[in-house]
ZAMARGU-4260 file (C-alpha; in steps of 0.2 Angstrom, whole numbers, plus 5000, padded with zeros to 4 digits):
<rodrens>
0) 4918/4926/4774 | 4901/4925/4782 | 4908/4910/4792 | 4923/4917/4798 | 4915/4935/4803
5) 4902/4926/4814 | 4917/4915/4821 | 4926/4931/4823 | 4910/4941/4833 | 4908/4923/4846
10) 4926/4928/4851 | 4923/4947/4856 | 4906/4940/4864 | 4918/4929/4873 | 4931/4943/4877
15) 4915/4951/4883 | 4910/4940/4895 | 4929/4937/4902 | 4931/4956/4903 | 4916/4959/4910
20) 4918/4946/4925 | 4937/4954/4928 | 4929/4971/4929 | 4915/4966/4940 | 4930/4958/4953
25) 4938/4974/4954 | 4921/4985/4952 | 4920/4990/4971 | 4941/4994/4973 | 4942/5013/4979
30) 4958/5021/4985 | 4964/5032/4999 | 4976/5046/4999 | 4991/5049/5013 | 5002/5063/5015
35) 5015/5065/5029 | 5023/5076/5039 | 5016/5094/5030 | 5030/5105/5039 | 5040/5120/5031
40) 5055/5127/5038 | 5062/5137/5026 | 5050/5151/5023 | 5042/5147/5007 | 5023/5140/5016
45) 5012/5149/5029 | 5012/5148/5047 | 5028/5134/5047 | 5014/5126/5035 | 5021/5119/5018
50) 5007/5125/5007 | 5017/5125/4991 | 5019/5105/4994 | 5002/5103/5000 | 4993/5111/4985
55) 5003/5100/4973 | 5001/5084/4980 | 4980/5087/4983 | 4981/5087/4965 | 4986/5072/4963
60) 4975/5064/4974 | 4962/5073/4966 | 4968/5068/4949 | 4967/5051/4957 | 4950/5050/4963
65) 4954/5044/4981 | 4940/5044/4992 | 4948/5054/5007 | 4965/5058/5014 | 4975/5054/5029
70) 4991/5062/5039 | 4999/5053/5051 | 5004/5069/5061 | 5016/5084/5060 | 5004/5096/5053
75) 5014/5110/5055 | 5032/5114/5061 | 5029/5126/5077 | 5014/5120/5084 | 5005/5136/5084
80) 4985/5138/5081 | 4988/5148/5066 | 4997/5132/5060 | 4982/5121/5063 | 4972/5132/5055
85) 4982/5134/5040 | 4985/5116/5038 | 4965/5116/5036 | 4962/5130/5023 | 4977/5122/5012
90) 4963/5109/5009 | 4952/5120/5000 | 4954/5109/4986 | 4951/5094/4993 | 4935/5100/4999
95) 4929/5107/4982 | 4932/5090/4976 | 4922/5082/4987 | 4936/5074/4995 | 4938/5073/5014
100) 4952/5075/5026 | 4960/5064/5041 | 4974/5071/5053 | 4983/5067/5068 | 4993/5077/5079
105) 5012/5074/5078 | 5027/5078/5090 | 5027/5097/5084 | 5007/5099/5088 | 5011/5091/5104
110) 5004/5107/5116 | 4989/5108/5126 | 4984/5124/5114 | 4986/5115/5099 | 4976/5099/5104
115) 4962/5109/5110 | 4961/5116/5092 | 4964/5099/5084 | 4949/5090/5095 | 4937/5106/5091
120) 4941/5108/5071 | 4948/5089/5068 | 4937/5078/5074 | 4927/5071/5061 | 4908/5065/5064
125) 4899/5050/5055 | 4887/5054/5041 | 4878/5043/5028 | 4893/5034/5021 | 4907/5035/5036
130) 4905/5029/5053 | 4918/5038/5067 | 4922/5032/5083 | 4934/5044/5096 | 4944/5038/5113
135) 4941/5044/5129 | 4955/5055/5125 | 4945/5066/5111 | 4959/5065/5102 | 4961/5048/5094
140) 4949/5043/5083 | 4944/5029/5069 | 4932/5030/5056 | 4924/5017/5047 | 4920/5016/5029
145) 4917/5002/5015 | 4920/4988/5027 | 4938/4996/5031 | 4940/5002/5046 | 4956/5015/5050
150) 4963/5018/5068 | 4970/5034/5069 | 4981/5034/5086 | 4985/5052/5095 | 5003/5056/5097
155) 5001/5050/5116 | 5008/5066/5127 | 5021/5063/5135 | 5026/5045/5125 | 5020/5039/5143
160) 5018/5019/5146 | 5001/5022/5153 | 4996/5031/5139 | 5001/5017/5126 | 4989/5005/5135
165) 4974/5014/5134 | 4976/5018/5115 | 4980/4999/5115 | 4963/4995/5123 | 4955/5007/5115
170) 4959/5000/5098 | 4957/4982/5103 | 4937/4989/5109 | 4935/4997/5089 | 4942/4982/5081
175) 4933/4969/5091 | 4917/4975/5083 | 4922/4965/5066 | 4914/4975/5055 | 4925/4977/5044
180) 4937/4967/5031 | 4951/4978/5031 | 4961/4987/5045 | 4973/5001/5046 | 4982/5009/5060
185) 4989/5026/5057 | 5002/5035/5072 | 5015/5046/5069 | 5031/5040/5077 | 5037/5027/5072
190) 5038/5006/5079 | 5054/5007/5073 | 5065/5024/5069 | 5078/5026/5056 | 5083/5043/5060
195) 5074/5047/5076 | 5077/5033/5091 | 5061/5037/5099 | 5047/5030/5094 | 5026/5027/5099
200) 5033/5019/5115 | 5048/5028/5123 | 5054/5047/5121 | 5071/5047/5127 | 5078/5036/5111
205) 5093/5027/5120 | 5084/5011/5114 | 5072/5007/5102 | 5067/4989/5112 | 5058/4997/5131
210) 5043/4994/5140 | 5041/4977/5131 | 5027/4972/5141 | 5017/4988/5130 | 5025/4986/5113
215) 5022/4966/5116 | 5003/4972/5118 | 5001/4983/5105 | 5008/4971/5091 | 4998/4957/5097
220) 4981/4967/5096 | 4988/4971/5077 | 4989/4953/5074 | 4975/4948/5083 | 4964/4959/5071
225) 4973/4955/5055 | 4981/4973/5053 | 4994/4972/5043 | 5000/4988/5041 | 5005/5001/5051
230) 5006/5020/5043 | 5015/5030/5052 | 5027/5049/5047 | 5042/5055/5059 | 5057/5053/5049
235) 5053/5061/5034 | 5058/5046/5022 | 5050/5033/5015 | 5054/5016/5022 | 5046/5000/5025
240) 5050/4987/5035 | 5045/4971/5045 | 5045/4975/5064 | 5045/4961/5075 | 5037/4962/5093
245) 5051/4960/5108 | 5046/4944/5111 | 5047/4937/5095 | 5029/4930/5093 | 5022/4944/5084
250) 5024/4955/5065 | 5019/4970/5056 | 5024/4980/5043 | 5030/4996/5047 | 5027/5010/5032
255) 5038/5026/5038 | 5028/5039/5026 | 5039/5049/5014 | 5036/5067/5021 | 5030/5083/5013
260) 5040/5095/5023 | 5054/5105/5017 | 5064/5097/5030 | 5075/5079/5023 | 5083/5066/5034
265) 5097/5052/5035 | 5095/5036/5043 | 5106/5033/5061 | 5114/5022/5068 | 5113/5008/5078
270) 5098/5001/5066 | 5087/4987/5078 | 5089/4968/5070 | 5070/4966/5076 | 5068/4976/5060
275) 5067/4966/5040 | 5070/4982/5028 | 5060/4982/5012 | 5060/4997/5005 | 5072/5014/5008
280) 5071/5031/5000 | 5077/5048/5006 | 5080/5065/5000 | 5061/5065/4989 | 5045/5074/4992
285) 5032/5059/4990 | 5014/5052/4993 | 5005/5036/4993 | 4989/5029/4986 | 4979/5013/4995
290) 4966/5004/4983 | 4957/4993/4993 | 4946/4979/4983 | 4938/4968/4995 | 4952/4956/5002
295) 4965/4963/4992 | 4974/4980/4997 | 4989/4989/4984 | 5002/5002/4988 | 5008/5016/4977
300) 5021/5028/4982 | 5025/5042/4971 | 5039/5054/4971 | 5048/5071/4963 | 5065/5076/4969
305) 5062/5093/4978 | 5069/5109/4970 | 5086/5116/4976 | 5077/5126/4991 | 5069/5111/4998
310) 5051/5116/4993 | 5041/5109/4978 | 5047/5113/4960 | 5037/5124/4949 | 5030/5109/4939
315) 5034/5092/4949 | 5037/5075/4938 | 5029/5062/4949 | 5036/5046/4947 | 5027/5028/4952
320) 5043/5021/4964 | 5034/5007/4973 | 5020/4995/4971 | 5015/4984/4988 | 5003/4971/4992
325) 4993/4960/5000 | 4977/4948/5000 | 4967/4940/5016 | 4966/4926/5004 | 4984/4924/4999
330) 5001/4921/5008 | 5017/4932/5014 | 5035/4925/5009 | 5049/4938/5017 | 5063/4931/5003
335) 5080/4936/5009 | 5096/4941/4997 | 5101/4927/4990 | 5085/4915/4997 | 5075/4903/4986
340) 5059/4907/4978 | 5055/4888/4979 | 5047/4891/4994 | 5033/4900/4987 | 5018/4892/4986
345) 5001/4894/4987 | 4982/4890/4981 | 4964/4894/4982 | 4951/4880/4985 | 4937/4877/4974
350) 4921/4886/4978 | 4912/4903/4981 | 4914/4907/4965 | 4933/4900/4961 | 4939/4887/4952
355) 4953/4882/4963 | 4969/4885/4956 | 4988/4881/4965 | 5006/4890/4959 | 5021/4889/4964
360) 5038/4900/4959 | 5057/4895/4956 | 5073/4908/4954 | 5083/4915/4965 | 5080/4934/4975
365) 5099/4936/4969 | 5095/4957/4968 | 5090/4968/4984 | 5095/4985/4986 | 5103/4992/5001
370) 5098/5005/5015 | 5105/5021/5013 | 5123/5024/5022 | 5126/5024/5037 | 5117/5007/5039
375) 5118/4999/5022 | 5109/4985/5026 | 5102/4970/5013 | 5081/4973/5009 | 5072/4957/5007
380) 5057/4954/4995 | 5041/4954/5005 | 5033/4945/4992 | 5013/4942/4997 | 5002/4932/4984
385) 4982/4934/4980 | 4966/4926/4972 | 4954/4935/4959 | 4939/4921/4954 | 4942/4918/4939
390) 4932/4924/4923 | 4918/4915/4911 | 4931/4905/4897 | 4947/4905/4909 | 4956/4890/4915
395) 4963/4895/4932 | 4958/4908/4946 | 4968/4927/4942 | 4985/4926/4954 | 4991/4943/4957
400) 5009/4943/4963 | 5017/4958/4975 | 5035/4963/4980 | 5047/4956/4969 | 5056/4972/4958
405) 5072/4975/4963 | 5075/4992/4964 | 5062/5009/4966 | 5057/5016/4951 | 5058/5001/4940
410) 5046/4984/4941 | 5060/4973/4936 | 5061/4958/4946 | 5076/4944/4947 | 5072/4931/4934
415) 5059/4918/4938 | 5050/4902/4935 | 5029/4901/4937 | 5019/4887/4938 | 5000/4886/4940
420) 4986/4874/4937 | 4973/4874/4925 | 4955/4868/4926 | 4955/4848/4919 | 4950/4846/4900
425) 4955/4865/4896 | 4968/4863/4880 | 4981/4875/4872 | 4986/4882/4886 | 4995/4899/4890
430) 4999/4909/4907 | 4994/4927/4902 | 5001/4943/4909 | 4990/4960/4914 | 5000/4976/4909
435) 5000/4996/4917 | 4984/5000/4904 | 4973/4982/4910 | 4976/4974/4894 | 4982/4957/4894
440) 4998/4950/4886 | 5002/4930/4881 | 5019/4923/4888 | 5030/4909/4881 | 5022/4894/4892
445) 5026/4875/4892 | 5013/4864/4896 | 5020/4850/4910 | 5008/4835/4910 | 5005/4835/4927
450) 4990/4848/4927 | 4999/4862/4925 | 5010/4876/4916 | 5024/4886/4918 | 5031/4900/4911
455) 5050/4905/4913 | 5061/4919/4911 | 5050/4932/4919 | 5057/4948/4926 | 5038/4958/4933
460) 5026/4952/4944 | 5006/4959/4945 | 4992/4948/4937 | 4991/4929/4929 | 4980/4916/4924
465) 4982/4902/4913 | 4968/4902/4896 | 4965/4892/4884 | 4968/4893/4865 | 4950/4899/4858
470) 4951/4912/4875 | 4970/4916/4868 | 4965/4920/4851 | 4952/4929/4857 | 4961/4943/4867
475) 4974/4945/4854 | 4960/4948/4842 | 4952/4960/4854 | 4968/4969/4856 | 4970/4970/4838
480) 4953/4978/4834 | 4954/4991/4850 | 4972/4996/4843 | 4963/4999/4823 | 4950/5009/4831
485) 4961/5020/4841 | 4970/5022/4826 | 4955/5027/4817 | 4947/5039/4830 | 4965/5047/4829
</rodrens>
């Protein structure tokens, strides 16, 4: 009895030590908050102002913890001071919570009145943990914080040319100073428009492809400085997308942000074929978290159907309908419907605290959903892969797996076959599987000879790594004890 107890307390000093390193990899993730397009035409906010919306998503944020909050523009619906100033007091709450707010002017705060409240009451200025830069313009700005740095562009008067260049320039000058890992850029229209046709680059929206020359510009600075989203509001919807510069050299995605107006639109036609759908929802009121964790960035977006007025219901039922990704240290695979999974692979090198572990995938994207009508058109997986070192005890480096569900609102993904390497000499051998709560779960796995193991049949992607047997046993018996004591304290 003694024996085993003592066998039995190495293997939660050992669950210890493994939990402990995953907790330290992800002990400097924060999160940011957006909400889009705050605009109420019905009658039911302040000042053209949705304030009903605005309260219950800040909740969430707050619930959330983020660290701030951004707007890509549209901050009320008639321009008017009053409706500047009223976007600000409907913040209250964040403020009280310690939680600061970012805005940008959108095409309905685009008067001379307006912008001359915005650059006196918007513009943030640095402190202790937040460094902010502003344009020439006064009006643009980017602030800097936990080696993330987040351009925030202007809506650009009069969409002109001349202006696009100089907030171009102006970027390319903030993100040349490198002091940062991750970068953002935030605009309110759109590279691409779903239900508007004009867009950060032309107003008159009889094509979505003028003034190459500019948009050619624009993309490459994204590209140059490893930005690789691009937030933007506009079309009251969420949808995300692949954009490819004019001349064909260049990608981003695009991230049209689900509004929080009581004004819903429907995609147009003609869509653009420089544009790789990924994700399509209309008809919600939504918001999105980032968590950023050094190279690795995540994307939430949460939703509640609006109530039959178009404002917010009395006592909204958020719903998680999307999870994105990327890692600096990982790999992008746009899989088309119908395309091969084989062609996903990827692998960390030894070193700087990783083991050096390779996987590879097999299955078929057979399930994409579709666009809403009128354009109906066939999502792709933009499936992006990443490295976590890996803990004391493991036998591989943690890979974390993004864009593979088939549908919003559900994390099923088609059917597929992983493989990954293990650390030579390790034995009993298992691919493990992190769930919602941060436990771990054990999956069927066959062990190839070759180095490595797989393990079929899965239908979710998120978090793996390959442990051995004593590491195995372990974590089911940690699991078991944390389950006896809840069950104890309850």
């Amino acid at each position: 009895m003694h024996k085993k107890r003592a066998v039995l307390l190495r293997a939660f000093m050992m669950v210890g030590v493994l939990l402990g390193a995953y907790q330290l990899a992800n002990a400097q993730a924060w999160s940011f908050g957006v909400i889009s397009d705050t605009q109420d035409t019905i009658g039911t906010g302040i000042n053209s102002v949705s304030t009903n919306i605005i309260a219950a998503v800040n909740q969430q944020f707050i619930n959330r913890g983020v660290s701030f909050v951004l707007q890509p523009g549209d901050l009320c619906d008639n321009g008017s001071v009053a409706g500047l100033q009223t976007r600000l007091q409907a913040n209250a709450d964040l403020t009280a919570a310690g939680i600061p707010y970012y805005g940008l002017r959108g095409n309905h705060d685009d008067n001379a009145a307006a912008q001359a409240y915005f650059q006196a009451n918007y513009i943030p200025t640095s402190s202790s943990t937040v460094s902010v830069q502003v344009a020439p313009d006064n009006t643009s700005y980017a602030i800097t914080y936990k080696n993330t740095t987040l351009v925030m562009l202007d809506i650009l008067t009069a969409d002109s040319t001349g202006a696009m260049d100089t907030a171009t320039t102006w970027m390319n000058g903030v993100l040349n100073e490198n002091n940062y890992t991750q970068a953002f850029v935030f605009q309110h229209k759109d590279l691409i428009g779903q239900n508007h046709h004009d867009n950060a680059f032309e107003s008159d929206g009889a094509s979505q492809d003028e003034n190459p020359t500019e948009q050619n510009n624009f993309f490459q600075a994204l590209a140059t400085h490893n930005v690789r989203y691009d937030i933007c509001g506009h079309d009251h919807m969420n949808h995300r997308s692949i954009v490819t510069s004019p001349n064909g050299q260049y990608q981003v995605e695009q991230i049209i942000s689900q509004s929080d107006s009581t004004k819903y639109y429907t995609p147009a036609t003609p869509s653009d074929s420089r544009e790789t759908c990924i994700s399509d929802q209309q008809n919600m009121i939504g918001y999105y978290i980032y968590t950023v964790n050094g190279p690795e960035v995540t994307g939430q977006y949460y939703a509640t159907p609006p109530a039959g007025n178009g404002d917010i219901p009395a006592n909204p039922v958020w719903t998680l309908q999307d999870t994105f990704g990327y890692s600096l240290n990982g790999k992008e695979f746009i899989i088309a419907r119908g395309g091969s999974y084989s062609v996903v692979s990827d692998a960390i090198a030894a070193g700087g605290g990783f083991r050096g572990t390779s996987m590879k995938l097999a299955g078929t994207n057979s399930v994409t959903p579709t666009t809403a009508a009128p354009t109906a058109r066939a999502e792709a997986d933009d499936l992006n892969t990443g490295w976590t070192a890996a803990g004391a005890g493991m036998a591989s480096d943690i890979l974390t797996l993004w864009g593979m569900n088939n549908s919003l609102g559900s994390p099923t993904t088609d059917p597929y076959t992983l493989t990954m390497s293990y650390a030579p000499g390790a034995t009993g051998l298992a691919i493990e599987h992190q769930n919602a709560d941060g436990s771990w779960t054990l999956l069927p796995t066959t062990v190839n000879g070759d180095g490595t193991v797989s393990a079929s049949g899965l239908t979710f992607d998120g978090n793996f790594a390959v442990v051995p047997e004593p590491v195995t046993m372990t974590l089911l018996a940690f699991g078991g004890l944390a389950l006896l004591l809840r069950r104890k304290r309850q």
